[in-house]
C-alpha positions in Angstrom: 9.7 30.5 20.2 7.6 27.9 21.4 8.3 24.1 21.2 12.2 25.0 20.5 13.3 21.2 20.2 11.1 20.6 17.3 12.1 23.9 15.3 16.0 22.9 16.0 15.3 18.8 15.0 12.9 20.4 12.1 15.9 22.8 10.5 18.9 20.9 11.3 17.0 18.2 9.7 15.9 20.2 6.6 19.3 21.9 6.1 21.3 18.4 7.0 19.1 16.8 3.9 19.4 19.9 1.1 23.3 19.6 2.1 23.4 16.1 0.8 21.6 16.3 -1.9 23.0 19.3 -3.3 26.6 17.3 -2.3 25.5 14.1 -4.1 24.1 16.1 -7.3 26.8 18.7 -7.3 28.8 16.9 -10.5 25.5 15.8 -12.2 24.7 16.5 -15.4 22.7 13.1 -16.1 19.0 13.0 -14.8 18.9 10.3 -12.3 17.4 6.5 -13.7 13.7 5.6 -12.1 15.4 4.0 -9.6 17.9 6.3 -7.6 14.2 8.8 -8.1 12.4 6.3 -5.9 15.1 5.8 -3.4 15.7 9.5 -3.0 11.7 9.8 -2.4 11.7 7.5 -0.2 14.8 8.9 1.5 12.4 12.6 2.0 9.8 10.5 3.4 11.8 8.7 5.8 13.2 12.2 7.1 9.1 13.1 7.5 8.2 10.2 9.3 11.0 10.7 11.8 10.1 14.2 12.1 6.4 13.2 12.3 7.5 10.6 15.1 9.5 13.4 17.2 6.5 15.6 17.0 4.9 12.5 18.8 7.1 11.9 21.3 7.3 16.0 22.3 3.8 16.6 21.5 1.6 13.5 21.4 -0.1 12.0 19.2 -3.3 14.1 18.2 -0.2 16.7 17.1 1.6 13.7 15.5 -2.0 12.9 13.4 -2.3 16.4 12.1 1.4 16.7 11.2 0.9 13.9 8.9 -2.5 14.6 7.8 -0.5 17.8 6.3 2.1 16.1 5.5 0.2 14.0 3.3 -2.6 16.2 2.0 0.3 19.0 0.6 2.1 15.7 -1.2 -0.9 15.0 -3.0 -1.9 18.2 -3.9 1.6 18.6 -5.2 1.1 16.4 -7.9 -0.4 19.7 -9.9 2.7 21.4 -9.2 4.8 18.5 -10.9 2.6 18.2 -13.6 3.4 21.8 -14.5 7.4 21.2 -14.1 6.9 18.8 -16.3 5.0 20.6 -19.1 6.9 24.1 -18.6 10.2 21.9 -18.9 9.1 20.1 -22.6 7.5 23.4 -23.6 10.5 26.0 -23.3 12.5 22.9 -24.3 14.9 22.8 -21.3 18.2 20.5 -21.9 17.8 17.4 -19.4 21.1 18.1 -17.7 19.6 21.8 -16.3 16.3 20.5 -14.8 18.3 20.0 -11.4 19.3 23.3 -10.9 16.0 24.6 -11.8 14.3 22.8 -9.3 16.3 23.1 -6.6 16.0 26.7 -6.8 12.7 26.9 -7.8 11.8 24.7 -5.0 13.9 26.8 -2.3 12.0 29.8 -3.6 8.5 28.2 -3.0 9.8 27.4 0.6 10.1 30.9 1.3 7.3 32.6 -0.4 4.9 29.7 1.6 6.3 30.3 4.6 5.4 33.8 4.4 2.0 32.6 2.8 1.6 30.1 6.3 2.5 33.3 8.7 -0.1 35.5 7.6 -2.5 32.4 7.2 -2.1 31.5 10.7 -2.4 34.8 11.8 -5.5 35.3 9.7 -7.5 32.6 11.3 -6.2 33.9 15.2 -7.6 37.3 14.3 -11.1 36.2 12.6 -11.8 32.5 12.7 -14.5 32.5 10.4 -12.5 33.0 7.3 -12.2 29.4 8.0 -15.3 29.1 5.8 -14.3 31.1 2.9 -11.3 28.7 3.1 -13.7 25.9 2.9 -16.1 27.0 0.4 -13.1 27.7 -1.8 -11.4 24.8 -1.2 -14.8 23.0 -1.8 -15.4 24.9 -5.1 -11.8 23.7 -5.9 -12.3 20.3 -5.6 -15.6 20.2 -8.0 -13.5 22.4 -10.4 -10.9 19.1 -10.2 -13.7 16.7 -11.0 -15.1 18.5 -13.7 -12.1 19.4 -15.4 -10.1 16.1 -14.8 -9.5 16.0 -18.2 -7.8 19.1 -18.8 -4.2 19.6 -18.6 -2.9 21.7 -15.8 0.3 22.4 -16.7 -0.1 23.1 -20.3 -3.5 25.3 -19.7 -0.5 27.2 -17.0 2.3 27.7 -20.3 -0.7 29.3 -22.4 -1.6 31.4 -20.1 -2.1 34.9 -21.0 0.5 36.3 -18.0 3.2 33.8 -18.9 3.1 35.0 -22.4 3.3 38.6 -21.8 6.5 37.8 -19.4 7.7 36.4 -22.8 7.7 39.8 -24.0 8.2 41.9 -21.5 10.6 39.8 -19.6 15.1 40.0 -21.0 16.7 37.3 -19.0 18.9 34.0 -19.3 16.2 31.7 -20.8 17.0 29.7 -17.3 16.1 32.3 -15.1 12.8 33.0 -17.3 11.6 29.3 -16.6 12.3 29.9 -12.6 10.5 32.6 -12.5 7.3 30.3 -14.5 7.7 27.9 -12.1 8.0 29.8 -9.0 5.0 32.1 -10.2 2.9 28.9 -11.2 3.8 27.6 -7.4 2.2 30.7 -5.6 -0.8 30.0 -7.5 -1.3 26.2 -6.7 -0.3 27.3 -3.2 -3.7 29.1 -2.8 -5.6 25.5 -3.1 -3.0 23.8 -0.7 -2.1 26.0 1.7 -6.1 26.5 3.1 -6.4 23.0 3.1 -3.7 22.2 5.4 -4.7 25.3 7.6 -8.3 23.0 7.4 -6.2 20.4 9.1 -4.4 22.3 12.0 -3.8 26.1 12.2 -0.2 25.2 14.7 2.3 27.0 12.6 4.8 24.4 13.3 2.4 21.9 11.9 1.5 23.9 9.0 5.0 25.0 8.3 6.8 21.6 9.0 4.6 19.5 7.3 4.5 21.7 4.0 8.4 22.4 3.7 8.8 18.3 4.3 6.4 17.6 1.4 7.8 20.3 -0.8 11.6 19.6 -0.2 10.9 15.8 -1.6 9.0 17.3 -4.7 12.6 17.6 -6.6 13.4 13.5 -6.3 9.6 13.1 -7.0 9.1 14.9 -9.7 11.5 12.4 -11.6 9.5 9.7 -10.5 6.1 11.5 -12.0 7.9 12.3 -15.1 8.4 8.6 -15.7 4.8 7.4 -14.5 2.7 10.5 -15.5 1.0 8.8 -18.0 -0.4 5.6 -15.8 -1.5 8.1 -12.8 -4.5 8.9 -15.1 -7.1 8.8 -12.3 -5.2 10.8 -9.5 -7.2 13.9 -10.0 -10.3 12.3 -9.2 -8.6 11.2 -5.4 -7.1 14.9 -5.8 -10.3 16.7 -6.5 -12.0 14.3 -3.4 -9.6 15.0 -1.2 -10.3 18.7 -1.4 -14.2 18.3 -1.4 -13.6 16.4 1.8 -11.1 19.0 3.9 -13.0 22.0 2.7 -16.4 20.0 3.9 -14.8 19.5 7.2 -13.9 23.7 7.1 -17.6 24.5 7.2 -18.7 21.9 9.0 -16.7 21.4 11.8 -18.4 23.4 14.6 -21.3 20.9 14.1 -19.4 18.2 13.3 -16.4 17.6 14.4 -14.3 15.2 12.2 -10.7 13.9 14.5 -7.6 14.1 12.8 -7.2 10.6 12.6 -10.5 10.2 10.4 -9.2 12.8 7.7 -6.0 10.7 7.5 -7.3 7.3 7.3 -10.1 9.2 4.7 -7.2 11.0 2.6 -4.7 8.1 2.6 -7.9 5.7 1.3 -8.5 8.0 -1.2 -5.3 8.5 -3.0 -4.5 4.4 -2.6 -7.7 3.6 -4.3 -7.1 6.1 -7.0 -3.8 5.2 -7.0 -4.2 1.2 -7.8 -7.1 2.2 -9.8 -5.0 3.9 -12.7 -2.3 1.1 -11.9 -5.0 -1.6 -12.9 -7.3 0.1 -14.9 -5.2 2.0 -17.6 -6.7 5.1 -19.4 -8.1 4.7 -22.7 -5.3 5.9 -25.5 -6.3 9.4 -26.6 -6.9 10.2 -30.5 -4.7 13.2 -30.3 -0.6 13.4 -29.4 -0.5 13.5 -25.8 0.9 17.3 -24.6 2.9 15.5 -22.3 5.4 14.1 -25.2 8.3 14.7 -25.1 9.5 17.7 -26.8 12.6 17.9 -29.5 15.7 18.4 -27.5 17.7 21.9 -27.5 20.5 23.3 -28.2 22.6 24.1 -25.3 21.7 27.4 -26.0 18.9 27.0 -24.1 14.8 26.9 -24.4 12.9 27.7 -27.3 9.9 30.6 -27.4 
């Protein structure tokens, strides 16, 4: 295996964190306040950054600029993926207390099915490069659908989905399990839109696969944070829909011009901080209609509601 200091830091680092946390939360049945969210975020992100840093010091920096370019192009296009947690939570009416387990599983699933997502990927691009520009064009389509469709609501247009209410038919298990297996199938497909756009940034496996279990392992702590500010993060999916435009651009384009890793940062981190303090200062209008995102009567311990 090549580079074998950085796969050793990367999983003693990955299974050193998911030991803690699971430690810390083991007894919890309370979500945690706003507060212990953000310092638990900010804890993931410290762990990337010192990651990112020993990729520097092994690698250099033009590997240390595309790990977190990844890094921080997967983190924003999680936001979709949180945005469903949150609507598949409020819609199958999951009790508070539960949401934990849910996601830590359902997020220790996603690590594995991307990881096998990243290896064929990888391997894809080795044996014919120019699927890169499928990659692009897709990625590019993507991005306009974002723009267009800003509006909309992800996660609830994902719960009405025709598939997800056939597995409400078809489907006889612990009403739990039956919201895992929503959110790990709604994961694969946002995975499609993320996973080519960080292979647009680097096509090193350890990159690719670092960078993307990093973002996703913080998504648990983050989500609590989104939960609590969904509703002033109006303009996100313009940055979002940008951001995609721009890497799938640089897919197409990039044997005539050649855009350095260090641009697409700088470009991507611009982006999401001026969409960012945009919907910070700028607050949406209030919609006419109840907001899907309300939340939804709570249930019995019994478990969610079809």
């Amino acid at each position: 295996m090549a580079h074998p200091w950085l796969w050793t830091g990367l999983f003693a680092l990955v299974l050193g964190a998911i030991a803690l946390d699971l430690g810390v939360h083991r007894h919890q049945h309370k979500p945690l306040t706003l507060e212990a969210a953000i310092g638990w975020s900010f804890l993931w992100i410290a762990l990337s950054v010192a990651f990112g840093c020993l990729v520097w010091w092994r690698r250099g920096g033009g590997a240390a600029t595309q790990f977190f370019t990844a890094y921080l192009l997967e983190k924003s296009l999680s936001f979709d993926n949180l945005l469903v947690f949150l609507v598949v939570f409020r819609r199958f009416r999951v009790p508070e207390g539960e949401r934990h387990r849910v996601l830590t599983w359902g997020i220790l699933g996603a690590l594995v099915m991307r990881g096998l997502m990243i290896f064929g990927g990888v391997k894809l691009l080795s044996f014919w490069h120019p699927i890169i520009y499928l990659f692009g064009a897709f990625l590019a389509y993507s991005g306009v659908q974002t723009l267009i469709h800003r509006d909309d609501d992800g996660g609830k247009a994902i719960v009405d989905r025709a598939w997800v209410k056939a597995l409400c038919r078809v489907v006889k298990v612990p009403p739990l399990l039956f919201v895992l297996i929503i959110i790990e199938i709604s994961d694969l497909i946002f995975a499609v839109d993320s996973i080519p756009a960080v292979l647009g940034v680097s096509n090193d496996f350890l990159i690719v696969f670092s960078s993307n279990v990093l973002a996703v392992l913080g998504l648990r702590a983050l989500y609590l944070v989104v939960e609590k500010l969904v509703a002033r993060l109006a303009y996100l999916p313009f940055g979002i829909g940008s951001i995609l435009i721009l890497i799938g651009a640089k897919m197409c384009l990039d044997d005539v011009v050649h855009v350095p890793s260090w641009v697409a940062l700088c470009a991507t981190m611009g982006i999401l901080i001026v969409t960012a303090a945009v919907s910070l200062i700028k607050p949406p209008r209030p919609a006419t209609t109840p907001s899907p995102l309300a939340p939804a009567p709570r249930a019995a311990p019994g478990g969610p509601v079809s």
